[in-house]
C-alpha positions, 0 to 999 in steps of 0.5 A: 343780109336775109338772115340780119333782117330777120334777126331785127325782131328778136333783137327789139323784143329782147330789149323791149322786155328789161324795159317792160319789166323796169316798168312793172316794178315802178308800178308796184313801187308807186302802188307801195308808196300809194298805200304808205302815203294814205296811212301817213296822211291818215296818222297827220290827219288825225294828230293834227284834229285831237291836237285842234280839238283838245287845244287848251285854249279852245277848252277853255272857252267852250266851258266856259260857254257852258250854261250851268242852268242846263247841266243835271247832276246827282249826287251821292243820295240820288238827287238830281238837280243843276249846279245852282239847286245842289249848291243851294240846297246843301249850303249851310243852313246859317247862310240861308237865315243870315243872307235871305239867299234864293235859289234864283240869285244863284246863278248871280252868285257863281258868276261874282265868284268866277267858279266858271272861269276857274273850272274852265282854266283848270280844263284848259290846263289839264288839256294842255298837259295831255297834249304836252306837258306843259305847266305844273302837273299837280293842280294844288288843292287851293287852286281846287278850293278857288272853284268854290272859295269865291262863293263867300264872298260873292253871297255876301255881295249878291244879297248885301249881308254880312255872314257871322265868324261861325258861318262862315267857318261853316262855310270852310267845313262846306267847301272842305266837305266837296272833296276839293282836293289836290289833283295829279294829272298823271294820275288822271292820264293813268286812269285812261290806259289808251289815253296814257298810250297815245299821249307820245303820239299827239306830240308836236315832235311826232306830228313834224316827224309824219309831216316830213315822212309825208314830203320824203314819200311825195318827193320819192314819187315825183322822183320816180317819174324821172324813171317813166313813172309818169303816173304819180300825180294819180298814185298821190292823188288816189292816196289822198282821197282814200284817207279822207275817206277814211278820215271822214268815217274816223271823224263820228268815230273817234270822239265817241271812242274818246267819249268813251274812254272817259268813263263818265259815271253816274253823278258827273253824267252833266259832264257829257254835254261839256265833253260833246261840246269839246268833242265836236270840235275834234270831229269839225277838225277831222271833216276839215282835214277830210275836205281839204286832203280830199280837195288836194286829191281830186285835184291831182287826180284831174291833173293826171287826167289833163296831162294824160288828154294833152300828150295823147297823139291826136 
């Protein structure tokens, strides 16, 4: 009877250790789960952002908010000035002496011909291309030439004339002299390596395929409580706060890359303040997402912290 009464401790401490061990391994289990859950939501967070920001639709009408009187171009002589300057200074001079043109009925003149709404169709295109490739992928010279191949006739409405049969065959030479031709937007997407790169990974496919990694790391979590891993809300919710931690400095990071990456040169530098208006809706895209998932992941943190209050032995 002694000797079995001293054999009870050892007894308890040996299955006391495969226990411990069991819970360790879970423990580092969710540490691992932890860190695949912040990369994924990082990687959903980010897709879903460029995806808002670069929607065709949502290009489409910040150019066409654009107000060309504010955008300075150079062109290839070095002369700087808006669209409506550079446009009216190097129209053929016929149109000047046939139409009594000015400088201030330009603005009246772009908006009759609608080259701000072509401009921005063709943006909107070209964005949903990027995204999916969707729609044709050659923009067609006459569809470059509709940009400009309004102003005829907007010029003669603006200034009730009529322009003669030799200027307006001027007016072709013009329009045919900016350069508008044919466009491949393959070939606009190899010009940008990285972005040539990442385009399989902003699809909509790769984008369901993280959000379903994201639920199978979630449910393996939950599932790991079942084996005293009581602790997963806090594993999940640590996980979603360092991603929006992180999404939140990628949010001023990763539109100035992409700035970047486009490589504006000298005579489209206008262009900039376009592309920052495209652009900033990429970077509110990521601070929602960086809100939202932060939100979640405190909220999980304070479940744990409920859950562990209410089973604490008073």
């Amino acid at each position: 009877m002694r000797g079995q009464t001293e054999a009870a401790p050892l007894y308890r401490e040996v299955r006391r250790r495969p226990q411990e061990e069991s819970n360790v391994a879970l423990t580092v289990l969710g540490v691992l789960l932890t860190i695949v859950l912040t990369s994924l939501l990082l990687v959903v967070g980010q897709i879903a952002a460029i995806r808002s920001g670069l929607d065709g639709e949502r290009v489409v009408a910040k150019v066409r908010e654009t107000d060309l009187s504010r955008l300075t171009f150079i062109d290839r002589e070095g002369t700087s000035g808006t669209v409506y300057q550079l446009a009216f200074a190097y129209l053929p001079p016929g149109v000047h002496m046939e139409t009594g043109l000015t400088e201030a009925q330009m603005p009246a003149v772009f908006e009759e011909a609608g080259t701000l709404r072509s401009i921005a169709l063709l943006a909107g295109r070209s964005a949903d291309y990027l995204l999916d490739g969707e729609g044709e992928r050659y923009v067609y010279e006459s569809e470059m030439q509709s940009i400009f191949g309004n102003l005829t006739l907007a010029i003669e409405r603006v200034t009730g004339t009529q322009l003669s049969a030799e200027t307006r065959e001027a007016m072709d030479a013009w329009y045919r002299a900016q350069g508008m031709g044919g466009v491949d937007l393959d070939e606009v997407l190899r010009a940008v390596p990285l972005l040539q790169t990442l385009r399989p990974w902003l699809s909509p496919e790769f984008l369901f395929a993280a959000v379903l990694l994201v639920l199978v790391v979630l449910i393996w979590l939950v599932l790991l409580a079942g084996g005293r891993l009581t602790r997963w809300p806090l594993y999940a919710g640590v996980g979603a706060v360092f991603a929006a931690v992180i999404s939140l400095s990628l949010a001023f990071f990763v539109p100035a890359l992409i700035g970047r990456l486009l490589r504006f040169e000298r005579d489209v530098a206008a262009l900039r303040s376009v592309a920052e208006a495209i652009l900033g809706g990429l970077r509110q895209a990521q601070l929602r997402y960086a809100l939202v998932i932060g939100g979640l992941g405190v909220l999980l943190i304070l479940v744990q912290a409920v859950v562990a209050g209410l089973r604490r032995p008073r």
